[in-house]
C-alpha atoms as an extended CHARMM CRD file, in Angstrom:
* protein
*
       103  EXT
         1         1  UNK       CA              0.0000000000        0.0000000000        0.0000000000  PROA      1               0.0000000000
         2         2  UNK       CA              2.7470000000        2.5670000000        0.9610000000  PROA      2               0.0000000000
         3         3  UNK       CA              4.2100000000        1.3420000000       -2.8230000000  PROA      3               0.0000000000
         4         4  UNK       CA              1.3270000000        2.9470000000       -4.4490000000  PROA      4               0.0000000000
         5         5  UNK       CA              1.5190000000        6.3420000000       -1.8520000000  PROA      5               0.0000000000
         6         6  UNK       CA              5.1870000000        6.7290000000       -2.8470000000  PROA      6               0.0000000000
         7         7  UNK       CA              4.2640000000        6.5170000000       -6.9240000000  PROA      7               0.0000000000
         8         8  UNK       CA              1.0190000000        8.9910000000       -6.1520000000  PROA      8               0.0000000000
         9         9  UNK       CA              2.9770000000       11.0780000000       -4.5110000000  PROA      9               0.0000000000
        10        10  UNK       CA              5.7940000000       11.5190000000       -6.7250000000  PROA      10              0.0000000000
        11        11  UNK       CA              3.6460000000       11.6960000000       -9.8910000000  PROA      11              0.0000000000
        12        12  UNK       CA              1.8110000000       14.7150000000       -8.3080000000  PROA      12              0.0000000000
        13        13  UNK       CA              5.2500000000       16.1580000000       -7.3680000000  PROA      13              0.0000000000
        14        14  UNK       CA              6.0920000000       15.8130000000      -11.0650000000  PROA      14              0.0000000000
        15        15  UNK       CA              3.1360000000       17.0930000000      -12.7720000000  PROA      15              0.0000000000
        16        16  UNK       CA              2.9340000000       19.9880000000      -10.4390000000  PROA      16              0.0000000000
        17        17  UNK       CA              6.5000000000       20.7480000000      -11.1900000000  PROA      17              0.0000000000
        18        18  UNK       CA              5.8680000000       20.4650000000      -14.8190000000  PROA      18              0.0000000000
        19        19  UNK       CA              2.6960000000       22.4360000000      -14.2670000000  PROA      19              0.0000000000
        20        20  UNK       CA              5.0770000000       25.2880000000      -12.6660000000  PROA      20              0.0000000000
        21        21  UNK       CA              7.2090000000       25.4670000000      -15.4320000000  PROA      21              0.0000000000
        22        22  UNK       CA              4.7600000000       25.7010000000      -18.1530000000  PROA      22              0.0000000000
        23        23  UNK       CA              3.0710000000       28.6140000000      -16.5640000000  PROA      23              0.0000000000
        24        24  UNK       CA              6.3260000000       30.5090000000      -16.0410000000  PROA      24              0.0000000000
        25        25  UNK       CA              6.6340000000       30.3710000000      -19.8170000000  PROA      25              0.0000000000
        26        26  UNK       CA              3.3160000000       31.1160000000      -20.6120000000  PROA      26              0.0000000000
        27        27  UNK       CA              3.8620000000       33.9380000000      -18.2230000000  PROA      27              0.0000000000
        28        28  UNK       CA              7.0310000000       35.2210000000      -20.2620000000  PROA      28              0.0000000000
        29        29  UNK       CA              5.4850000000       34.9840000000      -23.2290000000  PROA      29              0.0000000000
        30        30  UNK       CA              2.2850000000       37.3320000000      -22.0880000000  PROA      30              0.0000000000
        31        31  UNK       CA              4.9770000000       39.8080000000      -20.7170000000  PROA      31              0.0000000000
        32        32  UNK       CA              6.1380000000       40.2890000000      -24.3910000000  PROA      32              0.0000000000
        33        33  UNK       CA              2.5110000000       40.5980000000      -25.2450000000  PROA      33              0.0000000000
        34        34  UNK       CA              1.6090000000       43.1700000000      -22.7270000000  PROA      34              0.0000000000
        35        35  UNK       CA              4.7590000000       44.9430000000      -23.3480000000  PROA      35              0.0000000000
        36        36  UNK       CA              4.6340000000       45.1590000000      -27.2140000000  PROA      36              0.0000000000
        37        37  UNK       CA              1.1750000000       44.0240000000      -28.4170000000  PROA      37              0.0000000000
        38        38  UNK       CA             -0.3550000000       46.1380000000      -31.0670000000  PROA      38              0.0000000000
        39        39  UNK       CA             -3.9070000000       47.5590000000      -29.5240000000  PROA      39              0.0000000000
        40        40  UNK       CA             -4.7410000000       48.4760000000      -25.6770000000  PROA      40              0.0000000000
        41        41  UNK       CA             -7.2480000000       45.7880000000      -25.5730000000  PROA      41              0.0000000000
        42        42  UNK       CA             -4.7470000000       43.1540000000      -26.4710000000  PROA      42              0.0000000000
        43        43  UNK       CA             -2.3840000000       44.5690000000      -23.6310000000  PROA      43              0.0000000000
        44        44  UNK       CA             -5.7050000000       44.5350000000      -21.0720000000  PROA      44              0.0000000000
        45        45  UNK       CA             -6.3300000000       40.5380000000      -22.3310000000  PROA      45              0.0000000000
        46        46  UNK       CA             -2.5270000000       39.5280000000      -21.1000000000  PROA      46              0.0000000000
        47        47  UNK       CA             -2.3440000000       41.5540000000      -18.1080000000  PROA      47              0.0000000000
        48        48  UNK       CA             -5.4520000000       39.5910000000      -16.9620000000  PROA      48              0.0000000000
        49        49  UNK       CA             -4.0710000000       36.3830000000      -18.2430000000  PROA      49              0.0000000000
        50        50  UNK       CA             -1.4180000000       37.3200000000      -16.1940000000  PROA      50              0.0000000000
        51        51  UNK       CA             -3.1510000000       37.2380000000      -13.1730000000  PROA      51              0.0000000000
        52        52  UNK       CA             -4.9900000000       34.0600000000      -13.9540000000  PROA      52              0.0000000000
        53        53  UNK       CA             -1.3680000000       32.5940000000      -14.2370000000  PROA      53              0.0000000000
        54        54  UNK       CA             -0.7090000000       34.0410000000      -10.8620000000  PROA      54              0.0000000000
        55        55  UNK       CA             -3.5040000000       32.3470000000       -9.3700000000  PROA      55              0.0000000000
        56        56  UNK       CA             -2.2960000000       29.1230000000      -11.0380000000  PROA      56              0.0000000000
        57        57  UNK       CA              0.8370000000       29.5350000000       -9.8010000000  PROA      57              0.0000000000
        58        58  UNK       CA             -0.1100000000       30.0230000000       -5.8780000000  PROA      58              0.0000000000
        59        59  UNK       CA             -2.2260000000       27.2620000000       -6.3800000000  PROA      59              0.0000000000
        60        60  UNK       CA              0.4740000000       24.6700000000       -7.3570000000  PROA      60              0.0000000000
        61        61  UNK       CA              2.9470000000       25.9370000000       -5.1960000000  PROA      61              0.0000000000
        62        62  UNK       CA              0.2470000000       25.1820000000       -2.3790000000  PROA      62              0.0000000000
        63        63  UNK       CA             -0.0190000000       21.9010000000       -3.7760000000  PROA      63              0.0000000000
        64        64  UNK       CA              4.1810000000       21.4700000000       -4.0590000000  PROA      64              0.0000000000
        65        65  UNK       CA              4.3020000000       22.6610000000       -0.3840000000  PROA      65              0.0000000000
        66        66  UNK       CA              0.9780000000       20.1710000000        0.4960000000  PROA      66              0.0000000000
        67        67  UNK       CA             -0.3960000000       23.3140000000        2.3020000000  PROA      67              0.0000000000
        68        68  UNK       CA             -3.7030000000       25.4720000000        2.3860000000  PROA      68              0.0000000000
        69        69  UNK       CA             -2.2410000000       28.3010000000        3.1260000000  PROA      69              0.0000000000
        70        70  UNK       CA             -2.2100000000       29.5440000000       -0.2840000000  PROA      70              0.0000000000
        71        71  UNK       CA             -6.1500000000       29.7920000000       -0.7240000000  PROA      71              0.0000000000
        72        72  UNK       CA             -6.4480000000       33.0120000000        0.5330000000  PROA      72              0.0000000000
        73        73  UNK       CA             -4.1470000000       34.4260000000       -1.2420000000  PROA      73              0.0000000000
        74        74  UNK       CA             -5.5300000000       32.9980000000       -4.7560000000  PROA      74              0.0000000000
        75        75  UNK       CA             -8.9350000000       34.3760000000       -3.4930000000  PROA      75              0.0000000000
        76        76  UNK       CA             -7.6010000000       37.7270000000       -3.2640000000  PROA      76              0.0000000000
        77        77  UNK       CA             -5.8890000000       37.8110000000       -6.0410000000  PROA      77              0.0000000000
        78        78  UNK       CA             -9.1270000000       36.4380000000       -7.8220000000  PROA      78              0.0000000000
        79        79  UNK       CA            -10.9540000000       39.8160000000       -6.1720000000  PROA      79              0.0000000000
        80        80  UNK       CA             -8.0830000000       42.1150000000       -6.6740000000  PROA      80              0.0000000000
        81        81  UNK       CA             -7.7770000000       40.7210000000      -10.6150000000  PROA      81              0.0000000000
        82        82  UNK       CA            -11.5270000000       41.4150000000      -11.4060000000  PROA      82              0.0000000000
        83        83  UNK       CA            -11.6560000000       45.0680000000       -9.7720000000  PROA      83              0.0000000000
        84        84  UNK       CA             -8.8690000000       45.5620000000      -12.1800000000  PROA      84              0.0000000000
        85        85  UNK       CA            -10.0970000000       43.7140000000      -15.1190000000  PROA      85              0.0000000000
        86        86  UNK       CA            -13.8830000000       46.5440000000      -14.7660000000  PROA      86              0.0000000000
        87        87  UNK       CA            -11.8310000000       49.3680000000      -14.1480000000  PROA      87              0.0000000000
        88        88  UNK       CA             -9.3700000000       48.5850000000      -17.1300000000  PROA      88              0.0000000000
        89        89  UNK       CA            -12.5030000000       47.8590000000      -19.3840000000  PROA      89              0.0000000000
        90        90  UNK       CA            -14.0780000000       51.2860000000      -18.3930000000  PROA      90              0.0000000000
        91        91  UNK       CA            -10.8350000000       53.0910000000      -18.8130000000  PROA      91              0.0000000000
        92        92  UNK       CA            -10.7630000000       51.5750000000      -22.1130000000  PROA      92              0.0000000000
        93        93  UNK       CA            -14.1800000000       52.4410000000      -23.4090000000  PROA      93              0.0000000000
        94        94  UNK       CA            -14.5930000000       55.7100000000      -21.7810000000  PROA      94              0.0000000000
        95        95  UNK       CA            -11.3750000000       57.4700000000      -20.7060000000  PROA      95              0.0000000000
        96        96  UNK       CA            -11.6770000000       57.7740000000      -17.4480000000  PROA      96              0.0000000000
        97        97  UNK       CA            -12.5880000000       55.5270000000      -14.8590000000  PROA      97              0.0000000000
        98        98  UNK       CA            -13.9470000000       57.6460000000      -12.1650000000  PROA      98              0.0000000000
        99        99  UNK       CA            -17.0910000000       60.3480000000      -13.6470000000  PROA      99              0.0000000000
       100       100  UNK       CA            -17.1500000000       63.3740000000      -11.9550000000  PROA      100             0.0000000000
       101       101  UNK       CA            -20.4130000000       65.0610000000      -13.1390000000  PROA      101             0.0000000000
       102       102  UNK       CA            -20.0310000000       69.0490000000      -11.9830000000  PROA      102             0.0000000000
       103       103  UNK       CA            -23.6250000000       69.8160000000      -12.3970000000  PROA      103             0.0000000000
């Protein structure tokens, strides 16, 4: 029984590492994205792809570590990522993100 622990365990150890490492690149390659893409809206969509990596990434380092420690801090990210992603959108369409209406 501990045989087939020892193989789960390393096989999640693996694919989380693996996991890890293809999120870092996918990370890398939205950088050059945000940095150089050719519209706003295209920057907005990696900078929030960004974040959704970010999330990934606490989340399978909480796995690697075999903590839940790391759930709060995807959850705010989560929170903090879609306050961002509304105000972005409404800076986008409008210009400005707070009205101020001087009647």
């Amino acid at each position: 029984m501990e045989d087939i622990l020892d193989v789960t365990q390393t096989l999640i150890q693996i694919s989380a590492t693996i996991a890890v490492i293809a999120v870092a690149i996918s990370v890398i390659l939205l950088l050059y994205r945000a940095i150089l893409g050719p519209t706003n809206p295209d920057r907005a969509v990696a900078l929030d792809i960004i974040g959704i990596n970010l999330m990934a990434l606490a989340g399978l380092i909480a796995i690697l570590l075999v903590t839940t420690r790391f759930n709060d801090v995807v959850l705010l990210i989560g929170i903090l990522l879609f306050i961002g992603t509304v105000a972005l959108a409404k800076f986008l369409e409008k210009g400005v993100i707070i009205e101020r209406d001087m009647d």
